[in-house]
Every structure is written in C-alpha cells, then in structure tokens.
C-alpha positions in Angstrom: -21.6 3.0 8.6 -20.3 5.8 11.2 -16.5 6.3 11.6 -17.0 6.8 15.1 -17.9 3.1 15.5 -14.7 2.1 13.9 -11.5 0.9 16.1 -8.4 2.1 14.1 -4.8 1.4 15.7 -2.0 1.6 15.0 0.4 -1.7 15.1 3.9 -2.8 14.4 6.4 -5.6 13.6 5.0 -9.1 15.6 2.2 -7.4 16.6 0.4 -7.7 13.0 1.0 -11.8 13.2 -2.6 -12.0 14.8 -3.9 -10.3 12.4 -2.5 -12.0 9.2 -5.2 -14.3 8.0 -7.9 -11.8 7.9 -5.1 -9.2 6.2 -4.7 -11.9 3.5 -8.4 -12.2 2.9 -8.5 -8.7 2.8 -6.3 -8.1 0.1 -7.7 -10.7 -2.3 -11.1 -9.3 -1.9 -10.0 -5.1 -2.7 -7.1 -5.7 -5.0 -9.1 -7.9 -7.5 -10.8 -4.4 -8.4 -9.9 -2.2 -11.5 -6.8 -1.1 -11.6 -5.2 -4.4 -9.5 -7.3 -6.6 -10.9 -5.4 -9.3 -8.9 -6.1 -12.5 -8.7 -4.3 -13.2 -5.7 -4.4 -16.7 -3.1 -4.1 -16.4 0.5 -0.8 -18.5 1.0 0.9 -16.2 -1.2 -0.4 -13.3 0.7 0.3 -14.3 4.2 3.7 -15.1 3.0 4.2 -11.6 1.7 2.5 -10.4 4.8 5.2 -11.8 7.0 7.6 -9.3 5.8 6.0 -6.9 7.6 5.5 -8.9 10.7 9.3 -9.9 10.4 10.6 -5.9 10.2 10.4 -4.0 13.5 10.3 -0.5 12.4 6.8 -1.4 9.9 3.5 0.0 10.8 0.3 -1.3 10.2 -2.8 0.6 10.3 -5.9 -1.7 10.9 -9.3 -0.5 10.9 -12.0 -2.8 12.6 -15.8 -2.6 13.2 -16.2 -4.5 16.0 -14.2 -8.0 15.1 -14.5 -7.5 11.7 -11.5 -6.1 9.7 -12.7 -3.3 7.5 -9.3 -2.0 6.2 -5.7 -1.5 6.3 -2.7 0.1 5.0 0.5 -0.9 5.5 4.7 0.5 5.3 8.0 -0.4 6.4 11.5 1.2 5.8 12.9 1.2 2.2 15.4 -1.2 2.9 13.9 -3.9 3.9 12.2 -4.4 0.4 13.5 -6.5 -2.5 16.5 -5.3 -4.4 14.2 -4.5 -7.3 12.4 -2.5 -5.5 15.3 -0.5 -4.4 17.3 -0.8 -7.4 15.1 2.6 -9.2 16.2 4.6 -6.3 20.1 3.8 -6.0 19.9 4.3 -10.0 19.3 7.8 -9.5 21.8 7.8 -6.3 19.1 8.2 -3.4 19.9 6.5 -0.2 17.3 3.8 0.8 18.2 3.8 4.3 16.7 7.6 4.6 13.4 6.1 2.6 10.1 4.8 4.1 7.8 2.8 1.5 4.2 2.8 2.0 2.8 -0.4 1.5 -1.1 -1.3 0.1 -4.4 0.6 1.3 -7.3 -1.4 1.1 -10.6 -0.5 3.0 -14.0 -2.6 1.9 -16.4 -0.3 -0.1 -19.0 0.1 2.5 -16.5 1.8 4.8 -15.0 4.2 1.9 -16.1 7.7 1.8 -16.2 8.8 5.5 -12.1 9.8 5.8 -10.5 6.5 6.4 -8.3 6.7 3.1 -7.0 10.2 5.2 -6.9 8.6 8.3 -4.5 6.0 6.8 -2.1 8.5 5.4 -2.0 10.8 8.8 -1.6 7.5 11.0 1.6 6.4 8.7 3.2 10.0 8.5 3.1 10.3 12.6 5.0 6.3 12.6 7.2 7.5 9.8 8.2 10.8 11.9 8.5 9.3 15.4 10.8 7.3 14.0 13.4 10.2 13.2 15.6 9.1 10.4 14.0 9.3 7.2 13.9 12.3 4.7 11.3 10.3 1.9 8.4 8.7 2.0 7.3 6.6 -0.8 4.6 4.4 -2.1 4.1 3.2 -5.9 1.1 2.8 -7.9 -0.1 0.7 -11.2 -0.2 2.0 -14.3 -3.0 1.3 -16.6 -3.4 2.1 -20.3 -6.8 4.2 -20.4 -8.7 2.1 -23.1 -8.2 -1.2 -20.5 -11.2 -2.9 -21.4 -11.3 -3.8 -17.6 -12.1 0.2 -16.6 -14.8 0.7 -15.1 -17.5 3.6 -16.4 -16.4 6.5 -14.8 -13.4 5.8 -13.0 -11.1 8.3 -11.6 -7.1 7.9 -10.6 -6.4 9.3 -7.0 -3.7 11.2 -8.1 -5.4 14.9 -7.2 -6.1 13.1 -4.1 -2.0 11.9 -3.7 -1.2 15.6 -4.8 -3.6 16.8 -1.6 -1.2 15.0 0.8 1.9 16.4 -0.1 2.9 13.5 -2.9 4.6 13.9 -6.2 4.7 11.4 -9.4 8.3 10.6 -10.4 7.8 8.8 -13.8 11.7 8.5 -13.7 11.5 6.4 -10.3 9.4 2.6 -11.6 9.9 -0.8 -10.7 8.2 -4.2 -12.2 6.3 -6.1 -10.3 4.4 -9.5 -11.4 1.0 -10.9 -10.5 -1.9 -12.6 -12.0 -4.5 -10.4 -13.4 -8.6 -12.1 -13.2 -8.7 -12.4 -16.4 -4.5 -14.5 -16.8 -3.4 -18.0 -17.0 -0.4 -17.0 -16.0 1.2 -13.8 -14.2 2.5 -10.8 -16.1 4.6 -8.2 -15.5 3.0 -4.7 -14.7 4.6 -1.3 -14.6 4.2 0.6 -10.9 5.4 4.2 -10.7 6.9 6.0 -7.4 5.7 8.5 -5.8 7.1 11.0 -3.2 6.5 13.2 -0.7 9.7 14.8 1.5 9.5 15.3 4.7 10.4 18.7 6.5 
C-alpha cells in the first residue's frame, strides 16, 4: 500500500462526528493487540469518542484510503480530561491549562511501516502550536510486566521511537485507567505512565 494514495487531514471538534462510527470500529480492532489487549464495545467507544467531538480546540488526524478509514490519532487540551487524569499533574504543581494530551494512535497493520506513525505526531505538534498557549504536550502509555504471557515473540516498546520525537518518560507522572483485557470477565485497573515533550 503507497502513502501517496492515502488522504490524511486534519480535523477538529464537530467535525469528527461523521466520522465516529468507523473511529469506534477502529479502535476495538488495533487496541485488542499486545500491550492494550482491550476488549472494547463500540457504544462505549463512541461515547468516549464524543469527548473529542464535544471540545473545540481537539484535533483529529484521520488517515483514509479512499472511503476506508486506515488510521487515526487523536488529542485535545489537558483540561478537558477527567480529574484523574489531571490529578498526577497538579500533584507535582503543573498547570493543565498550559498542557495538551495526546490521545490514541491506531493505524491497521497493512498501512504501518511507510511513515504514518510520524505523520501523526508532526500533524498534532503543528494543531498543538497554532494554537499558542501550551508549553507541554503529553500522551501516556501502558505498562506491561515483561513475562505477560500475552507478549508477543519479539516485541519491541516504542520508546526509542517516543525518545526520536522529542518525548521523555516521567515515571513520577501515572494515572489508572480501567478496561477489560481479551482474556477478563471483568475490567481491571492498568497502570499508564506520562510522557512529555516541551515545547520551545
């Protein structure tokens, strides 16, 4: 599959609604590999979709080939996130007014490999900065023991990869969030780590 067949664009706030159905499908189908593992339904995820919708300032990358939706990543300001989401950041007395959060990458594996996961990053980074008043930008990740009996063969964390565009782990910085994993009755909580990346 060639990049240059792709459409990406970049949308925001009500503009997304169109879009929310596929999104939702999206997510379910990338996020139920290692390390998500989530076992996710789509009511739920249009639901948590609608935040984004709902926020005027969020951006929402969205890569299609032709009609089909072949990836997105998603962010919106701090803020406008739950309080226990915030809650790590005021702890250590930063101002989540001055904070962007990236939201979820997910791009279907025949489309991985030809710059997308970049593209993502660069397309969020120019919203972020046209938007003039934020000094962070932050996204968090799962953290998985390394003798999960889930791992795949082989598998490598992106973290070189985060490092490359300008991100640092804060270990100190973690939230809780809760979700069913393939193989739960039930959902759990899971430990998500922040990381950072200041803008000049």
């Amino acid at each position: 599959m060639s990049i240059s067949t792709l459409h990406v664009q970049r949308l925001s706030g009500s503009a997304i609604v169109p879009h929310l159905p596929e999104l939702a499908r999206l997510r379910i189908h990338v996020f139920r590999e290692f390390p998500y593992l989530y076992q996710g339904n789509a009511a739920y995820e249009e639901k948590y979709l609608k935040i984004y919708a709902g926020t005027p300032d969020s951006v929402l990358v969205l890569v299609q080939d032709e009609e089909r939706v072949a990836g997105a990543s998603s962010g919106l300001p701090l803020a406008a996130e739950p309080p226990w989401v915030i809650e790590p950041f005021l702890a250590l007395g930063h101002d989540p007014r001055r904070i962007f959060y990236y939201g979820e990458s997910v791009l279907l594996p025949e489309y991985r490999g030809q710059g997308l996961g970049k593209r993502f990053f660069e397309e969020r980074e120019a919203h972020v900065r046209g938007l003039g008043r934020f000094d962070l930008i932050c996204f968090c990740a799962v953290e998985r023991p390394t003798d999960h009996p889930r791992r795949p063969a082989g598998y490598r964390p992106l973290d070189t990869l985060w490092n490359r565009y300008g991100f640092v782990k804060h270990p100190e910085l973690r939230a809780t969030f809760s979700w069913r994993d393939l193989d739960e009755d039930a959902e759990s909580p899971k430990s998500m780590v922040f990381w950072l990346k200041r803008l000049a």
